[in-house]
N, CA, C and O of each residue as an XYZ file, in Angstrom:
580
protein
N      16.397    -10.991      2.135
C      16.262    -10.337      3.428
C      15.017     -9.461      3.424
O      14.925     -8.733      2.436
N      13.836     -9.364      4.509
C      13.148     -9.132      4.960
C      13.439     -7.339      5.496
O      13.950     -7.312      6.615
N      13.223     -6.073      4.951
C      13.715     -5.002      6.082
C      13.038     -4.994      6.738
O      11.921     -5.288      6.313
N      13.149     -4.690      8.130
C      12.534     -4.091      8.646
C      11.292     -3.225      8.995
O      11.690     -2.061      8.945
N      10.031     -3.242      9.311
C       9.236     -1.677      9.680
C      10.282     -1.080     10.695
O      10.971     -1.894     11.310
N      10.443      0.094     10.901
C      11.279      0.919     11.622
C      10.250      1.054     12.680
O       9.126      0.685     12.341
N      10.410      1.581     14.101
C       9.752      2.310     15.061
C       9.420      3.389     14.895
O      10.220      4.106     14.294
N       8.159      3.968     15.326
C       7.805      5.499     14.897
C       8.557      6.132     14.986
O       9.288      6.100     15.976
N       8.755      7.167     13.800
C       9.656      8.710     13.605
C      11.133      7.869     13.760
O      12.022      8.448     14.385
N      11.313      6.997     13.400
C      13.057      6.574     13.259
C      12.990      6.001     11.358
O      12.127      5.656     10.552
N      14.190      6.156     11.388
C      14.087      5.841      9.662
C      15.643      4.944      9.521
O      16.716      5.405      9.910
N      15.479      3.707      8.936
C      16.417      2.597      9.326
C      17.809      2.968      8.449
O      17.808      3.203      7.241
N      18.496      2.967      8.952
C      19.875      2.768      8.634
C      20.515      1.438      8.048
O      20.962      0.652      8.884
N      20.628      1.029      6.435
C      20.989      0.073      6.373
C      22.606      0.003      6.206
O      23.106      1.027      5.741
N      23.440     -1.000      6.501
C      24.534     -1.119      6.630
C      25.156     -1.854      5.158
O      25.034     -3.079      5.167
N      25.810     -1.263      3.889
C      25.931     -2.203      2.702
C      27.750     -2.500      2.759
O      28.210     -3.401      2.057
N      28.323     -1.975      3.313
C      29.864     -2.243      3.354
C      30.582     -2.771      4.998
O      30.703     -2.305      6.131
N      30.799     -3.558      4.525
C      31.418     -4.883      5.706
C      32.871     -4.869      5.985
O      33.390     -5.669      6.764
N      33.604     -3.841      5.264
C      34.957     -4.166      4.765
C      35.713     -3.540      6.613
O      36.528     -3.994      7.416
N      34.880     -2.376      6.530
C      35.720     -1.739      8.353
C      34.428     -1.324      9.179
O      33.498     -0.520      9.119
N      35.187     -2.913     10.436
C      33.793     -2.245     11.560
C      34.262     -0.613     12.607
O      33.627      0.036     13.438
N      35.240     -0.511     12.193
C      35.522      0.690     12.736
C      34.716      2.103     12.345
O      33.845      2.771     12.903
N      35.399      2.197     11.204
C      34.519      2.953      9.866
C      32.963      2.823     10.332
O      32.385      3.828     10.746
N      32.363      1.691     10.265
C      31.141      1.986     10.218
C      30.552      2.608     11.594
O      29.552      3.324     11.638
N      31.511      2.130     12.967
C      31.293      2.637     14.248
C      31.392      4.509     14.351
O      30.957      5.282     15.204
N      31.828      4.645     13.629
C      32.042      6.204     13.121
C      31.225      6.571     12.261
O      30.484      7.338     12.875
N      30.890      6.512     11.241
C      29.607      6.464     10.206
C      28.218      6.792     11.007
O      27.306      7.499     10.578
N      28.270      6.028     12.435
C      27.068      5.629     12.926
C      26.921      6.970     13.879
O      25.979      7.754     13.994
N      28.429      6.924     14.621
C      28.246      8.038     15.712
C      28.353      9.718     15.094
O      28.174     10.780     15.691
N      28.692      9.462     13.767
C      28.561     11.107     12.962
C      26.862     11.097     12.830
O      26.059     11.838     13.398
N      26.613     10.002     11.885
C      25.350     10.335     11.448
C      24.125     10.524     12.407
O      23.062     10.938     11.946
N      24.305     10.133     14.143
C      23.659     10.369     14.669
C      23.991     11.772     16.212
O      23.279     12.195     17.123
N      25.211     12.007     15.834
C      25.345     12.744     16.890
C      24.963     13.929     17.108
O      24.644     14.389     16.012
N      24.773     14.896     18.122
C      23.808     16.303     18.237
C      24.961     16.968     18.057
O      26.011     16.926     18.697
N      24.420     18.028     16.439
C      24.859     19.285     16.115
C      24.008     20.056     16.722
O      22.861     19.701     16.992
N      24.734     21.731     17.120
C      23.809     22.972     17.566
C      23.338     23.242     16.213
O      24.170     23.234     15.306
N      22.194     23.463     15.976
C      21.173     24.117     15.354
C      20.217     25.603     16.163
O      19.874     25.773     17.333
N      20.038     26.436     14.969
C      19.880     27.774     15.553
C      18.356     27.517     15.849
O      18.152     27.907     16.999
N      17.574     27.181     15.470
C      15.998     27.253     15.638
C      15.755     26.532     16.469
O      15.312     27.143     17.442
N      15.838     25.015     16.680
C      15.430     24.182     17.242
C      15.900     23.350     18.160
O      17.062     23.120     17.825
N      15.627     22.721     19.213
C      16.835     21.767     20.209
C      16.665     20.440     19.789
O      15.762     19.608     19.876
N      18.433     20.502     19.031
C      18.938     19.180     18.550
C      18.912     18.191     19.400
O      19.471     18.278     20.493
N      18.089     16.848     18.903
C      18.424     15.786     19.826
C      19.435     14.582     19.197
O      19.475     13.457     19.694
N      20.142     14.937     18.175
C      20.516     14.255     17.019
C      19.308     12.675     16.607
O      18.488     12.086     17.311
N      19.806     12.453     14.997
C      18.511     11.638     14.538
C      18.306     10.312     15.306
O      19.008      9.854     16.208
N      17.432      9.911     14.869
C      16.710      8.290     15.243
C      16.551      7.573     13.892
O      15.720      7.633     12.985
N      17.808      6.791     14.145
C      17.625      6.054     13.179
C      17.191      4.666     13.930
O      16.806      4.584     15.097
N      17.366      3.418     12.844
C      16.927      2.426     13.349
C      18.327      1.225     12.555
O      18.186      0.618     11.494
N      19.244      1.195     13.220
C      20.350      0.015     12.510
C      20.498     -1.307     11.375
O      20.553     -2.316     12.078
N      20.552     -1.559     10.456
C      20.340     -2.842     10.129
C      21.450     -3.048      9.186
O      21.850     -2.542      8.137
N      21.923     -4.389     10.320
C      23.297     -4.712      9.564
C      22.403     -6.600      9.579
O      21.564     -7.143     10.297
N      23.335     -7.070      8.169
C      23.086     -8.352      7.911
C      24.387     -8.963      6.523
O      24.465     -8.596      5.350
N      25.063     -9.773      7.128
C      26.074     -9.831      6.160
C      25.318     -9.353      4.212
O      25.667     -8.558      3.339
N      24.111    -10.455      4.362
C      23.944    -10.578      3.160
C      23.563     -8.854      2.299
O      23.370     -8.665      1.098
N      23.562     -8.205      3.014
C      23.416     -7.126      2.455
C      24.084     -6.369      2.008
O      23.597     -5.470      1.321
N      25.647     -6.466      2.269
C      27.365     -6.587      1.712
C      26.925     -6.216      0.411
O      26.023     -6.863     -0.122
N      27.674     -4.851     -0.397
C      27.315     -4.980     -1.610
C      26.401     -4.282     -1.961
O      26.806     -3.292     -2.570
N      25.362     -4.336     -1.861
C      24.125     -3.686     -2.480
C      23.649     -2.915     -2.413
O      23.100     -2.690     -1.334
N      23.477     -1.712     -3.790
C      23.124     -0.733     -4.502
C      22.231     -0.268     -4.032
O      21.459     -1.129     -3.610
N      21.718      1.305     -3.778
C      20.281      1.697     -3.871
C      19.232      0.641     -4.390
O      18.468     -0.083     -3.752
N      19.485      0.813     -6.103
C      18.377      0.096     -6.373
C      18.095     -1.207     -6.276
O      17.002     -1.671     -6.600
N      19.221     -2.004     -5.748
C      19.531     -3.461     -5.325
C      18.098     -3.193     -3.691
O      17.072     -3.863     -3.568
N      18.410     -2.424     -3.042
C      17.556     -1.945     -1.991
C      16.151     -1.868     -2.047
O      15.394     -2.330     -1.193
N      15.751     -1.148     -3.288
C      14.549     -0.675     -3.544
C      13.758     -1.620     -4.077
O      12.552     -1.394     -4.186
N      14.282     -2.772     -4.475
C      13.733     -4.582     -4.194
C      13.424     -5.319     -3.498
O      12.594     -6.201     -3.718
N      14.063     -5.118     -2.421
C      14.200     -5.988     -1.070
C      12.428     -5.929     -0.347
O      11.687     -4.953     -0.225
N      12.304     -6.712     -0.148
C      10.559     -6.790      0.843
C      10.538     -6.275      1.738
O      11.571     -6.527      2.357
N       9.858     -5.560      2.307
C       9.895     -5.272      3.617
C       8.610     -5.384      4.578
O       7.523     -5.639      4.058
N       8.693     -5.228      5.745
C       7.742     -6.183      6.689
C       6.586     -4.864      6.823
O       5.498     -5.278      7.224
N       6.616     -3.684      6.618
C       6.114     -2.483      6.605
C       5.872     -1.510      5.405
O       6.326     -1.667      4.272
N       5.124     -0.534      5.811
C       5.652      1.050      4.746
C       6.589      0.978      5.073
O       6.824      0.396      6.132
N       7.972      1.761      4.014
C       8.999      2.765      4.259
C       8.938      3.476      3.339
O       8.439      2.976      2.330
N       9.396      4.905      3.261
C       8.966      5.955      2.973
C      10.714      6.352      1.659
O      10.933      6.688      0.496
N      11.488      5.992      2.949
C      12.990      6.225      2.705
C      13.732      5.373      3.143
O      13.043      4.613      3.824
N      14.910      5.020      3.138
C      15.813      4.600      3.507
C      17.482      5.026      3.989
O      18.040      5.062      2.893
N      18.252      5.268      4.750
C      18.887      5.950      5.103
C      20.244      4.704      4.629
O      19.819      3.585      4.916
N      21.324      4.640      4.168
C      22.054      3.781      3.602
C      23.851      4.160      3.945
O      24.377      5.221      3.610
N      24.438      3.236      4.535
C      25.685      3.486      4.671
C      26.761      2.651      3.910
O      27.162      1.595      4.399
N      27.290      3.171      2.573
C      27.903      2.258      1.908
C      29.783      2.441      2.011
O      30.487      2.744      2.975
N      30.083      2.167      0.826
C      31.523      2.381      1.084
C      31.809      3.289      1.003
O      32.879      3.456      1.589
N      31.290      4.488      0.367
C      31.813      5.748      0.661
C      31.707      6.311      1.567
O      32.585      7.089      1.938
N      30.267      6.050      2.426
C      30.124      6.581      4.049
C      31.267      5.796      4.981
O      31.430      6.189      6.136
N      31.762      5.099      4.658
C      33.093      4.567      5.180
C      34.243      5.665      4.964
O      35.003      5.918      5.899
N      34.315      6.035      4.261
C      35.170      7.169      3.862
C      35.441      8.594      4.287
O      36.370      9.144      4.877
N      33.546      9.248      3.441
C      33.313     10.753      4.046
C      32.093     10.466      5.111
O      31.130     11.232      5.151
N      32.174      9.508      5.828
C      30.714      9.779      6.427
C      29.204     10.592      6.154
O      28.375     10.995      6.969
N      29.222     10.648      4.685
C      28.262     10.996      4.091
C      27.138      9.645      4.102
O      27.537      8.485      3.998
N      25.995      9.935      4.214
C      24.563      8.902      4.282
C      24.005      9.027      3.108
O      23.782     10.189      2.767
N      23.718      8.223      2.407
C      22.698      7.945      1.075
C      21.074      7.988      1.833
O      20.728      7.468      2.894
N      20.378      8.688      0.997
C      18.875      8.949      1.278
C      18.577      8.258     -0.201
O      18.877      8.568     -1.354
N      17.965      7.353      0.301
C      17.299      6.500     -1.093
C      15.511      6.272     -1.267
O      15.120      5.167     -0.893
N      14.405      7.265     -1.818
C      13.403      7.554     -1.900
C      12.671      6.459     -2.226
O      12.767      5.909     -3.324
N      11.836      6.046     -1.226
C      11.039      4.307     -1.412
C       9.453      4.351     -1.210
O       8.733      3.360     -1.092
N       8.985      5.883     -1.192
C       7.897      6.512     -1.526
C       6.911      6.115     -2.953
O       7.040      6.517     -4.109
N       6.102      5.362     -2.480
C       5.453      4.609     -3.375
C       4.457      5.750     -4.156
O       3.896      5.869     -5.245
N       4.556      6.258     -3.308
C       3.334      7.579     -4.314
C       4.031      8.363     -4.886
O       3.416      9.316     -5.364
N       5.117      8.348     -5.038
C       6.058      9.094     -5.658
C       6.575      8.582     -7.008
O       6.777      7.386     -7.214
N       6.745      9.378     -7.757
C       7.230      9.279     -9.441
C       8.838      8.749     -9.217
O       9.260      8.082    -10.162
N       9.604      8.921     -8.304
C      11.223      9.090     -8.314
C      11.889      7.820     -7.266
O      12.975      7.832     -6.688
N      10.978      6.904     -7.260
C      11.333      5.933     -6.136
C      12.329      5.715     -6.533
O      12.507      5.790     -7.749
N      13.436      5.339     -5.621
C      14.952      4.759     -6.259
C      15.643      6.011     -5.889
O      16.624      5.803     -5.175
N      15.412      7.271     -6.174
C      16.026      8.234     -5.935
C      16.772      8.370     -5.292
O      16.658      7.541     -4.389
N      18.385      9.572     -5.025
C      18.662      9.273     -4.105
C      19.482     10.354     -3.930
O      19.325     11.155     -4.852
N      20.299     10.708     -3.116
C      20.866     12.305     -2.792
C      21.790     11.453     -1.569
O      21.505     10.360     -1.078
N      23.097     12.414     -1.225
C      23.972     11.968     -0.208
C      23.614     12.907      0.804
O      22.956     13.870      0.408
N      23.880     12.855      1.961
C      23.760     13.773      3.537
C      24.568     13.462      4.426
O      24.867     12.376      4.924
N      25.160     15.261      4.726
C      26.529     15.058      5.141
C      26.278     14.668      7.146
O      25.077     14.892      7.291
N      26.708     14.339      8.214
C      26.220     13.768      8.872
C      25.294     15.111      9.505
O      24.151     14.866      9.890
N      25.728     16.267      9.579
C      25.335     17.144     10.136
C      23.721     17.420      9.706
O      22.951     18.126     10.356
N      23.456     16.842      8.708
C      22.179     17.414      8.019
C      21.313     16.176      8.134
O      20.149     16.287      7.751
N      21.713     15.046      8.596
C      20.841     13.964      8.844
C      19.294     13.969      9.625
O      18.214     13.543      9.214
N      19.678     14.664     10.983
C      18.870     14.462     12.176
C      17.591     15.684     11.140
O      16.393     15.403     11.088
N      18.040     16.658     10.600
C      16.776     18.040      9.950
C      16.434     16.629      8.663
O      15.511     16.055      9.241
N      16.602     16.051      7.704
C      16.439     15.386      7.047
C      14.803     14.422      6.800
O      13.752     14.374      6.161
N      15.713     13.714      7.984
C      15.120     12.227      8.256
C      13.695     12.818      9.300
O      12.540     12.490      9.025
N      14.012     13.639     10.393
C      13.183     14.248     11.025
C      12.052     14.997     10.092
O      10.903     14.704     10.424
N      12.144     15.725      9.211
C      11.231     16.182      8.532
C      10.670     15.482      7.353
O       9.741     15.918      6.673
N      11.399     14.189      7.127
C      10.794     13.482      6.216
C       9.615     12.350      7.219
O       8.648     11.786      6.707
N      10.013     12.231      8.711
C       9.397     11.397      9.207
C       8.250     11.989      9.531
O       7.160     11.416      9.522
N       8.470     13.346      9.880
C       6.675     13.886     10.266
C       6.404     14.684      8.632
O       5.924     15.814      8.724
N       6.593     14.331      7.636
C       6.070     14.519      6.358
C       5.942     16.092      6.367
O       5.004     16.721      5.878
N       6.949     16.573      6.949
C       6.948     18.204      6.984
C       7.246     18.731      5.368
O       6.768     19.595      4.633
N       8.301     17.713      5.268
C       9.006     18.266      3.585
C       8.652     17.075      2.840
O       7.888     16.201      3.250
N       9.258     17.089      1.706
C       9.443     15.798      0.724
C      10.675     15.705      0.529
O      11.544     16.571      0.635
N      10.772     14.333      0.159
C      12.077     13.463     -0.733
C      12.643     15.127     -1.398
O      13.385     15.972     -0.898
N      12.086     15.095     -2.392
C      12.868     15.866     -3.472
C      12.700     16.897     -3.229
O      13.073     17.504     -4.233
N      12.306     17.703     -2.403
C      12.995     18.997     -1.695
C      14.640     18.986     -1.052
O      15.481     19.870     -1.221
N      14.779     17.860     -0.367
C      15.663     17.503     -0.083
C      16.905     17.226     -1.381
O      17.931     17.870     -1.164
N      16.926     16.705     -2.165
C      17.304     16.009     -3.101
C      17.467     16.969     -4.398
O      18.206     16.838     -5.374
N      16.550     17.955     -4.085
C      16.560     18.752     -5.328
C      17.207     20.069     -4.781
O      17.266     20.961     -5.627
N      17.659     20.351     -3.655
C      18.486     20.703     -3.019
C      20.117     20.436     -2.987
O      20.973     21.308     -3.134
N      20.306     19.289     -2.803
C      21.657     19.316     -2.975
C      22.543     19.743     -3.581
O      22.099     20.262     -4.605
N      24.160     19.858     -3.484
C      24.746     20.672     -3.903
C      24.802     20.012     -5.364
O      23.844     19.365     -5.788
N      26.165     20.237     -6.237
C      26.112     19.891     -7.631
C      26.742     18.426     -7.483
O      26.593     17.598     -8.382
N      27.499     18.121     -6.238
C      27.922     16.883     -6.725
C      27.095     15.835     -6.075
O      27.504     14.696     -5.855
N      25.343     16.488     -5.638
C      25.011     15.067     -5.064
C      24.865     15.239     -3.391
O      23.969     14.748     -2.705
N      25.711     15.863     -3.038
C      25.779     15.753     -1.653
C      24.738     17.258     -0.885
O      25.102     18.418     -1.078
N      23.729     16.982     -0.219
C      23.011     17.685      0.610
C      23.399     18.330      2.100
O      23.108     17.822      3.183
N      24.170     19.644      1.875
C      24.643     20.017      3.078
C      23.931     21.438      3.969
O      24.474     22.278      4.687
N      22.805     21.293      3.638
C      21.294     22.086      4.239
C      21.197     23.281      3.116
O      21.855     23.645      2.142
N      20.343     23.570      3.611
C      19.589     24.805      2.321
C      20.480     26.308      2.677
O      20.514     26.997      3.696
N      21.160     26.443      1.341
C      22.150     27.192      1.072
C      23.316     26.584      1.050
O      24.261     27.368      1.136
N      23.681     25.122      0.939
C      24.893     24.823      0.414
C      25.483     24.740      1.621
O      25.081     24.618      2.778
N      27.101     24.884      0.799
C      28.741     25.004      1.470
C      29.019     26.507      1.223
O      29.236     26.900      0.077
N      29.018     27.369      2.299
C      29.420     28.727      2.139
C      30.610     28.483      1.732
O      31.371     29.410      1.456
């Protein structure tokens, strides 16, 4: 499979678990829906969808193989656990980067500040990533009070 180039400032959403289209219809409407944020007016994120059976299954780094028709920078990933906690995998595909493959979870609320500041190159991957809490999961700067 071929990914995608995404449309400007959207960052693609790939789809790896097939098991509940429900689940993933939820997955989709967390990870993109508008939270209030204090600084700025939330429009919740832009992602870009990509579901394809054959992609059932496969790993970050199963991902970080795949060809794609463009740059991508990142990848935004919904597997079986985002079936679960609606948490999003951020998987780092930053070629100038030492840590490609990388990868950190994001809880839906923290998606749209994420992906948005990774798309206008405000922050980096591993600000993000080197951020997260201890188990992995990125729930904005300062944690889970």
């Amino acid at each position: 499979m071929l990914l995608p180039e995404p449309a400007d400032m959207t960052t693609l959403l790939v789809r790896t678990d097939y098991s509940d289209d429900t689940a993933w219809q939820a997955a989709v409407q967390a990870a993109t829906a508008v939270y209030a944020a204090d600084d700025l007016e939330p429009m919740g994120a832009s992602v870009q969808l990509v579901e394809a059976p054959e992609l059932d299954g496969l790993t970050p780094n199963d991902l970080v193989l795949l060809p794609r028709s463009g740059y991508l920078s990142c990848l935004a990933v919904a597997d079986a656990r985002t079936m679960v906690d609606l948490t999003i995998v951020l998987v780092d595909l930053n070629e100038f980067s030492e840590q490609v493959g990388r990868t950190f979870r994001v809880v839906p609320q923290e998606v749209e500040s994420v992906t948005g500041n990774l798309a206008i190159a405000n922050m980096d991957f591993f600000e993000f990533a080197d951020s997260a809490d201890p188990d992995g999961v990125f729930r904005g700067f300062g944690g889970t009070p």
